[in-house]
Backbone as a printed PyTorch tensor [residue, N CA C, xyz], in Angstrom:
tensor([[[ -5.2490,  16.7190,  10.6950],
         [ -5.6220,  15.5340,  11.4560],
         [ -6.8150,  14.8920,  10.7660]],

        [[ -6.5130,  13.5210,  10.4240],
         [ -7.7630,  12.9670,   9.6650],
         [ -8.5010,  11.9630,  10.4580]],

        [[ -9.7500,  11.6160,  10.2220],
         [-10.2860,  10.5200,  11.4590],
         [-10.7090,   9.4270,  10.8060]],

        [[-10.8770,   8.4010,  10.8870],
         [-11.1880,   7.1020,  10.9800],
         [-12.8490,   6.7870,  11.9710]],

        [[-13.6940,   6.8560,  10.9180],
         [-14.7770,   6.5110,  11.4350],
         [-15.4090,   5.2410,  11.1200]],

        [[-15.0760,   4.9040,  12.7690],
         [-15.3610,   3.1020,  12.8800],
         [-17.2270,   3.0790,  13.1260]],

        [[-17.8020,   2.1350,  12.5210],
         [-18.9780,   2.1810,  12.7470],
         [-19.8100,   2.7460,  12.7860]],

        [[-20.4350,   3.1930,  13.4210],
         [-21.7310,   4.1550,  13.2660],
         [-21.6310,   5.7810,  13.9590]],

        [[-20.8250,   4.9200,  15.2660],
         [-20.4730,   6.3850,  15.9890],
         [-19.2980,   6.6260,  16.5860]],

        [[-18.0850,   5.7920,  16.5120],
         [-16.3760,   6.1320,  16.4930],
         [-16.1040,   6.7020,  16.0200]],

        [[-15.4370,   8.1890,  16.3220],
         [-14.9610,   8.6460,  15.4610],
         [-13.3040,   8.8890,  16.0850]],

        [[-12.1720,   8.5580,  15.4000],
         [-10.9030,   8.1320,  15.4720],
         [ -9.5700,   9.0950,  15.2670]],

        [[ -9.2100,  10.0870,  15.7260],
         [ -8.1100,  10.6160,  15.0880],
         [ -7.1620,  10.2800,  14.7630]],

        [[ -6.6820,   9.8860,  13.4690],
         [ -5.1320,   9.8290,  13.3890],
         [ -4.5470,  10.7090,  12.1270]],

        [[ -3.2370,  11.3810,  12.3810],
         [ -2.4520,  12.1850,  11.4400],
         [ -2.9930,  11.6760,  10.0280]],

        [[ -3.0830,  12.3500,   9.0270],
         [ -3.6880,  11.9350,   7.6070],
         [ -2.2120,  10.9520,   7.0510]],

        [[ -1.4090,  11.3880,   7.3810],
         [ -0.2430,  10.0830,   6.8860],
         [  0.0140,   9.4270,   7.2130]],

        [[ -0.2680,   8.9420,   8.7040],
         [ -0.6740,   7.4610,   8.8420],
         [ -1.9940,   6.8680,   8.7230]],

        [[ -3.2570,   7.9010,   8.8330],
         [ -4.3110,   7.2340,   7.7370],
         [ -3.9240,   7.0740,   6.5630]],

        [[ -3.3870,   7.7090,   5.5940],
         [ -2.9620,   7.1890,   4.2670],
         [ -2.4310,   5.5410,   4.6590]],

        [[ -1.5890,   5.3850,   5.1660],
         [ -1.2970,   3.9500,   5.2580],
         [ -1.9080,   2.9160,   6.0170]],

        [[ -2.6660,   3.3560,   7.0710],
         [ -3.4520,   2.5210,   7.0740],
         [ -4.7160,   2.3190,   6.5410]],

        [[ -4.7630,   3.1520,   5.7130],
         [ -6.4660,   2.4850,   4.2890],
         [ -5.6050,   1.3840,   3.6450]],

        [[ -4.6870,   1.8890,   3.4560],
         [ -4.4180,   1.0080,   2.4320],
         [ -4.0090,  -0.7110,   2.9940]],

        [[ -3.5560,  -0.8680,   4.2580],
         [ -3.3420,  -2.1150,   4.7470],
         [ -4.7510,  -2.5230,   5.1710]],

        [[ -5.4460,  -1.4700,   5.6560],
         [ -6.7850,  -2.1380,   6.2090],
         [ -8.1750,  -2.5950,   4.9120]],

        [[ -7.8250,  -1.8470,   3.9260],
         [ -8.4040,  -2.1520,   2.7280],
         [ -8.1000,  -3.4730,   2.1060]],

        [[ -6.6010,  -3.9320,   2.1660],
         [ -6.4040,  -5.0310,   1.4860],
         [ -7.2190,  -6.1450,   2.0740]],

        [[ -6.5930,  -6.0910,   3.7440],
         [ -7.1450,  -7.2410,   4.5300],
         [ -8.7180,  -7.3590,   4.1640]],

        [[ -9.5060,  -6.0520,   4.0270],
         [-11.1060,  -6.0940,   4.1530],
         [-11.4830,  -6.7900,   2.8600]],

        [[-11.0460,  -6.5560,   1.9590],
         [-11.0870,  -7.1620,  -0.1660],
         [-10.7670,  -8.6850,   0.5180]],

        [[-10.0910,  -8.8710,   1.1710],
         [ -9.5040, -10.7130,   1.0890],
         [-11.0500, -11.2140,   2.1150]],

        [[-12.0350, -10.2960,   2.6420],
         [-12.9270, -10.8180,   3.9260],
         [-12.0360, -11.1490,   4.4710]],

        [[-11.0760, -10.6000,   5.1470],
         [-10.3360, -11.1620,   6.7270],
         [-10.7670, -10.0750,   8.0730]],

        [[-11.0620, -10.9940,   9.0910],
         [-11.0380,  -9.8300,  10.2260],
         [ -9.8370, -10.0400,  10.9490]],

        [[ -9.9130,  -8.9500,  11.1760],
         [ -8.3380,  -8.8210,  12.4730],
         [ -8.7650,  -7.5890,  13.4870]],

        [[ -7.4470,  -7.7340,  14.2430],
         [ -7.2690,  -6.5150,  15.3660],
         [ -6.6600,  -5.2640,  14.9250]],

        [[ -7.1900,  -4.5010,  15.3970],
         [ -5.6680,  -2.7040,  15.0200],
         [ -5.7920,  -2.2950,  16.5840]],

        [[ -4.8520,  -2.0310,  16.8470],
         [ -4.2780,  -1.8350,  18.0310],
         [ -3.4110,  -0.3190,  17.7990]],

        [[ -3.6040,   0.9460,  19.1200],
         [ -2.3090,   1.4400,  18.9650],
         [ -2.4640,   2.4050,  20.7070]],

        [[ -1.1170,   3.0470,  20.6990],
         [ -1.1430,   3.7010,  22.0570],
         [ -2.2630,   4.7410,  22.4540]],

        [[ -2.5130,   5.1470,  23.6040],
         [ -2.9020,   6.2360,  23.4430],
         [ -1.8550,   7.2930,  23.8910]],

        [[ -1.6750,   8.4440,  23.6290],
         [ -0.7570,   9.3430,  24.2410],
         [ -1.1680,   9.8950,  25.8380]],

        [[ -0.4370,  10.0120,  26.3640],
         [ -0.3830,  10.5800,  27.7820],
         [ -2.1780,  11.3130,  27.6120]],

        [[ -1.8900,  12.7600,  27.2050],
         [ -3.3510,  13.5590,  26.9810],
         [ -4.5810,  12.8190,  26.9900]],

        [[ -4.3880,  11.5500,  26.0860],
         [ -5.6630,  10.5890,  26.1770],
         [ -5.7610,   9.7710,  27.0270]],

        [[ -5.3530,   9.6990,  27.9880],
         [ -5.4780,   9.0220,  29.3670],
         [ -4.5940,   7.6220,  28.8760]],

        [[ -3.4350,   7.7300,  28.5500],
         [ -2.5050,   6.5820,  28.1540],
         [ -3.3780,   5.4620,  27.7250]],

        [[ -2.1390,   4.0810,  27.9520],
         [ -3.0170,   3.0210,  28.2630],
         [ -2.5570,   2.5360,  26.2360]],

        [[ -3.5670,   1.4500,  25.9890],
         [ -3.8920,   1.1480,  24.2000],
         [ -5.4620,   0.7460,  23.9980]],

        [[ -5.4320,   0.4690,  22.6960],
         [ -6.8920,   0.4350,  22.4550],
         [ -7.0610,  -0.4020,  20.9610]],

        [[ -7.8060,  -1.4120,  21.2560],
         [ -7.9240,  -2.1030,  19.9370],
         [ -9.2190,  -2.1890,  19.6990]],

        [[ -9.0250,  -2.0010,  18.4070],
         [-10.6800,  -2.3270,  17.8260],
         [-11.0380,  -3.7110,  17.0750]],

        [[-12.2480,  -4.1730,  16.4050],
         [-11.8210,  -5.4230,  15.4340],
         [-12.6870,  -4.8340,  14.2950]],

        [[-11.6810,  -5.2640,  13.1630],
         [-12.1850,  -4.7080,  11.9840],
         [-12.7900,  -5.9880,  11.4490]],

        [[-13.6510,  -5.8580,  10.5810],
         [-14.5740,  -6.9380,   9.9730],
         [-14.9020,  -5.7920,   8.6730]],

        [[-15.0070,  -7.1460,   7.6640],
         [-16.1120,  -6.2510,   6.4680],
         [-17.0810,  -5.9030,   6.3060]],

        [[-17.9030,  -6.3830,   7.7050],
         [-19.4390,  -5.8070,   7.8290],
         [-19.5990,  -4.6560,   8.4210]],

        [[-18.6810,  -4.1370,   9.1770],
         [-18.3640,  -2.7740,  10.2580],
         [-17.8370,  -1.7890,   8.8060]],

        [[-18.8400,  -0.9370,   9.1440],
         [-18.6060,   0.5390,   8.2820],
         [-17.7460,   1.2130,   8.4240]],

        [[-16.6690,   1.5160,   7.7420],
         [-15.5410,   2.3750,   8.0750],
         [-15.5360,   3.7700,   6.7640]],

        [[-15.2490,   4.9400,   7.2870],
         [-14.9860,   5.9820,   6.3660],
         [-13.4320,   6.5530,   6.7310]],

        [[-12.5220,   6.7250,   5.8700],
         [-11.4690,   7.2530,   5.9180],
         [-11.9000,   8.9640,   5.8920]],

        [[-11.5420,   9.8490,   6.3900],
         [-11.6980,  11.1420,   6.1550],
         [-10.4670,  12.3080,   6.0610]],

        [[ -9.6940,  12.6940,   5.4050],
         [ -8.7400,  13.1930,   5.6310],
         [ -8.7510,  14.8150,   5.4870]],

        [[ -7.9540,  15.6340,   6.3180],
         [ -7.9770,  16.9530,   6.3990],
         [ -7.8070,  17.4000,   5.2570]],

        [[ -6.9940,  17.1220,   4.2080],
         [ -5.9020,  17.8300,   3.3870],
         [ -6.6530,  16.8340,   2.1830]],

        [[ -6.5250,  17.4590,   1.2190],
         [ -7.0810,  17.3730,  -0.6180],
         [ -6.1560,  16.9020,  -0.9740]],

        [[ -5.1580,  17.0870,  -0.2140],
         [ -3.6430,  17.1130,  -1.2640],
         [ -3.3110,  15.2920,  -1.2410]],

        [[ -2.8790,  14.5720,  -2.2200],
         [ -2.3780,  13.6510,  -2.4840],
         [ -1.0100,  13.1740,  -1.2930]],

        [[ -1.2440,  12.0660,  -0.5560],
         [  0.1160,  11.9410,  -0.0690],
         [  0.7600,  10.9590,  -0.2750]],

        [[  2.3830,  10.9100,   0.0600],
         [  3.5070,  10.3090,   0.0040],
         [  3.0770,   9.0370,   0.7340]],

        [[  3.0030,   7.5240,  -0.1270],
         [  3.4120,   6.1990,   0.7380],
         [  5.0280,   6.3820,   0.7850]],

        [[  4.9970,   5.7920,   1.8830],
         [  6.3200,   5.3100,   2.4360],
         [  6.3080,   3.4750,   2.2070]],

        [[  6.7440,   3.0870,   1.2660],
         [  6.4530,   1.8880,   1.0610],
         [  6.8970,   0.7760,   1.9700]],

        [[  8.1310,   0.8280,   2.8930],
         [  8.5340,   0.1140,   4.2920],
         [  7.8670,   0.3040,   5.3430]],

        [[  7.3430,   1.3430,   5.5420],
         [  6.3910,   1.3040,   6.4180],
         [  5.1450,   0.4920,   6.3750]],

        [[  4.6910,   0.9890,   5.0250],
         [  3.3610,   0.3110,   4.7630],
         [  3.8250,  -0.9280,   4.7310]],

        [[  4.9780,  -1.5040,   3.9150],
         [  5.0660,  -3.5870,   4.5930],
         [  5.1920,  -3.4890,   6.2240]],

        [[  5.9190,  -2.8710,   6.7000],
         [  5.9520,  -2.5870,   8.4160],
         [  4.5940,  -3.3300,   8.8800]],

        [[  3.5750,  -1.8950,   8.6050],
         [  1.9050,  -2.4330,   8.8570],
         [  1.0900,  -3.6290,   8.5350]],

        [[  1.7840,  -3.8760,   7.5460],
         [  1.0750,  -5.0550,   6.6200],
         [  1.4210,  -6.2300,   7.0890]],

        [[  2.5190,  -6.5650,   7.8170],
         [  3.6490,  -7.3370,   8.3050],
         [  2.6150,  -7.6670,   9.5590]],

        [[  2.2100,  -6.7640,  10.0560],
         [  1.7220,  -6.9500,  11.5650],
         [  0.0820,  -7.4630,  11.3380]],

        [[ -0.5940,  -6.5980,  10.6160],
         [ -1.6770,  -6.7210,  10.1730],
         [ -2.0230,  -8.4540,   9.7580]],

        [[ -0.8570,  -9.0450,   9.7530],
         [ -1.1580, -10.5200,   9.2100],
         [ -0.4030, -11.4000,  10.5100]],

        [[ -0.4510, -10.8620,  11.8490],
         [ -0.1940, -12.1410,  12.9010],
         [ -0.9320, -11.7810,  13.4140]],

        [[ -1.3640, -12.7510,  14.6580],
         [ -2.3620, -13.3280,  15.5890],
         [ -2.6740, -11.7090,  16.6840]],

        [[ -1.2470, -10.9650,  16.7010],
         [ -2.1460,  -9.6890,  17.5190],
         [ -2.6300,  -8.7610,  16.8130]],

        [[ -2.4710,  -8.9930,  15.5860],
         [ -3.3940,  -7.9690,  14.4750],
         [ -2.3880,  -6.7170,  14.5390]],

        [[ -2.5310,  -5.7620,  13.6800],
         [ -2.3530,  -4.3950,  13.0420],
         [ -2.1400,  -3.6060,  14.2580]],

        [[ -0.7470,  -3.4880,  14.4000],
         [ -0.0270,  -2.3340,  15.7340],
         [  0.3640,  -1.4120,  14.5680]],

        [[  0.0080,  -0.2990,  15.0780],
         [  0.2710,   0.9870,  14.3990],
         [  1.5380,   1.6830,  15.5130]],

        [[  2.7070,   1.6340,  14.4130],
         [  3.7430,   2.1240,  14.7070],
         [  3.9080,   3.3510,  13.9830]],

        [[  5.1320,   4.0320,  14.7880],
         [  5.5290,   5.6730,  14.1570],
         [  6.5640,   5.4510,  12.8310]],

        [[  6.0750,   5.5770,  12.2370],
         [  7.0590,   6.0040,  10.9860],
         [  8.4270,   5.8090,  11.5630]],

        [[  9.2240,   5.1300,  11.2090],
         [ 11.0330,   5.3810,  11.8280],
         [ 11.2760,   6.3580,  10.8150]],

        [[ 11.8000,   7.0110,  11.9760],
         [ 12.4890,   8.1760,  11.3050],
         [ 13.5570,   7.7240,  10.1420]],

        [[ 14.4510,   6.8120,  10.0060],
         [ 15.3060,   6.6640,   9.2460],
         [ 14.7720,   6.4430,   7.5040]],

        [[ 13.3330,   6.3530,   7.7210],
         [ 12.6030,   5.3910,   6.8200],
         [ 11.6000,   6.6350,   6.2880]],

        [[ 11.4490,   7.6190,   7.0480],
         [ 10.9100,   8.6980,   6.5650],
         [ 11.6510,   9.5350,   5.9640]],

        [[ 12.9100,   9.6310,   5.3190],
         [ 13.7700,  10.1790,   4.5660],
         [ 13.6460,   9.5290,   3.0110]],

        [[ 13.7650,   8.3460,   3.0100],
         [ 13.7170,   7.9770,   1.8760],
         [ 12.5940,   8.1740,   0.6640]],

        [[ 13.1200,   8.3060,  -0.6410],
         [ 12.1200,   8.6560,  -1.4180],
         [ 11.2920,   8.0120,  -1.5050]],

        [[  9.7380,   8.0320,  -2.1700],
         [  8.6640,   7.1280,  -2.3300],
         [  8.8050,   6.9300,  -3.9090]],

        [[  8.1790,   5.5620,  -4.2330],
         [  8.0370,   5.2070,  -5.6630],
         [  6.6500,   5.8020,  -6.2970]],

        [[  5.6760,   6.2200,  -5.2100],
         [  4.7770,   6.5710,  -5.7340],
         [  3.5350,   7.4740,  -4.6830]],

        [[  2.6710,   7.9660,  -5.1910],
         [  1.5550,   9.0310,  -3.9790],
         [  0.0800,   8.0430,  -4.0780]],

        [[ -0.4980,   8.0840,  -3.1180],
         [ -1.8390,   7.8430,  -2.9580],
         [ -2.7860,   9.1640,  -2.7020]],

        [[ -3.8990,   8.9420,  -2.9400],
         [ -4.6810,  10.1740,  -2.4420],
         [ -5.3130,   9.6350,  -0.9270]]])
């Protein structure tokens, strides 16, 4: 489990393979200076409900991931994210489709 530390004192869990993909969509947007929204559920355990944050390039963010190990982009997914990341409700973090998590990758990120 890797976390996403928003600001000074958020600290964020999400699975390290969908942090892998979202550095990389939230990185692009931050290089262009764009702010937007990321939005995603919470699960039952976390008292349901969703939760959005707003990302800006002045807000400190650290990616942190459990695992050393290099991982697999899923490159449809990541346009998936990227897709969303660029309309008016900002960056919904969706589950991997399963159909889409079979397919090979062209390449690994760390």
């Amino acid at each position: 489990m890797g976390t996403l530390v928003y600001g000074e004192r958020r600290v964020i869990d999400f699975d390290d393979r969908l942090l892998a993909h979202l550095q990389i969509v939230i990185s692009v947007k931050l290089r262009r200076r764009e702010s937007f929204y990321m939005s995603w559920r919470e699960p039952a355990t976390g008292g349901s409900g969703r939760v959005s944050i707003w990302l800006d390039p002045g807000i400190p963010l650290m990616f942190h991931y459990e695992s050393a190990n290099a991982l697999t982009i899923n490159r449809e997914w990541l346009a998936a994210l990227s897709e969303s990341a660029n309309t008016a409700s900002g960056l919904m973090i969706t589950d991997e489709a399963p159909h889409l998590s079979n397919r090979p990758s062209e390449h690994s990120e760390a």
